[in-house]
N, C-alpha and C positions, 0 to 999 in steps of 0.2 A: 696041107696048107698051101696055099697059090700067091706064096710073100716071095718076090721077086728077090729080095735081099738072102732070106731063107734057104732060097736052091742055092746061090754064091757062097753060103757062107757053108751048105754041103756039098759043094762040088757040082753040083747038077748045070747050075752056069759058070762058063771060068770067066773068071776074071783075075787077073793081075795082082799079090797082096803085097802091099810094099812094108809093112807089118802085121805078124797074129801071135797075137796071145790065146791063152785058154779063153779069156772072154771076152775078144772081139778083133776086130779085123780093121783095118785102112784100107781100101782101094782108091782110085781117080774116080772123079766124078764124069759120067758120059757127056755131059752136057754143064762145060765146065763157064761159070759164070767171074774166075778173075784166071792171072797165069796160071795158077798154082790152086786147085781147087779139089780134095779128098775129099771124102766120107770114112768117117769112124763110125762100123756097124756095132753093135752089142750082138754077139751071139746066142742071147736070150731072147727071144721076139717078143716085142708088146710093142704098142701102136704108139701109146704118150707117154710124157712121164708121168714117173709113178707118185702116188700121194701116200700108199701106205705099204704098200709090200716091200721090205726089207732088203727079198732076196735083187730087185730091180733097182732099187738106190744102189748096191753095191757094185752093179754092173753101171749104171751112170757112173758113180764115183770112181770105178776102175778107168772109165775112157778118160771120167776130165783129170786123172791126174797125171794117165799116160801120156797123152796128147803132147803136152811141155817136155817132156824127156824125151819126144822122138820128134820131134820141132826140127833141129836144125839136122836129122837124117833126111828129113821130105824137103830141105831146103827154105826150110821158116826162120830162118836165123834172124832175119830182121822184121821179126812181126808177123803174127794173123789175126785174124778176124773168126771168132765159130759162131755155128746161127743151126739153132735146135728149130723147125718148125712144127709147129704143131696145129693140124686140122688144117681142112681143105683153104679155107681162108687166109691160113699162112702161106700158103705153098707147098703142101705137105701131100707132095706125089704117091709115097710109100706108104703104108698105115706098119709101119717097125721105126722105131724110134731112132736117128740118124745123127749125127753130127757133121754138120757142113765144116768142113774145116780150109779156110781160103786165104792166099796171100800171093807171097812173089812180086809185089805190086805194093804199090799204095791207094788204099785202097778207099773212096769217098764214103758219105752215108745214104745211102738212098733217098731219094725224095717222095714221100709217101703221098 
């Protein structure tokens, strides 16, 4: 596979984990869009969310419930914002399913 997240999440790229669990990762995001801007990977690759496989809800519902318990470790103490994209239209650079997780800031709503 040539999933850029994939080699990070085996080592083949380093990158910095500022948490990992068995099924999934936080690092910074490269190209950070507020102060304070992570990514929560799933260490299961698939591209969107999932509508029927069981085993990829569990791994979504493992990041959104972690995310709030490691909040005020990344310094979220007072608020974030997360933003899943999906397909190129959204902004969706990677085809592995991503959790923007962003704050440090207050943060406005985009003007579409």
């Amino acid at each position: 596979m040539d999933c850029v997240f994939c080699k990070i999440i085996a080592g083949e790229i380093p990158s910095p984990r500022l948490y990992e669990d068995e099924k999934m990762i936080v690092i910074r995001d490269i190209d950070p869009r507020a102060k304070l801007h992570f990514l929560c990977i799933p260490k299961l690759h698939f591209p969107y969310l999932p509508t029927q496989d069981e085993q990829k809800i569990e791994y979504v519902n493992h990041c959104l419930t972690t995310i709030p318990k490691i909040a005020t470790e990344l310094g979220l103490s007072n608020g974030y914002r997360l933003v899943i994209n999906q397909g190129a239209d959204a902004g969706q650079s990677v085809a592995h399913l991503h959790i923007h997780i962003l704050g440090g800031q207050e943060l406005s709503w985009p003007q579409l």
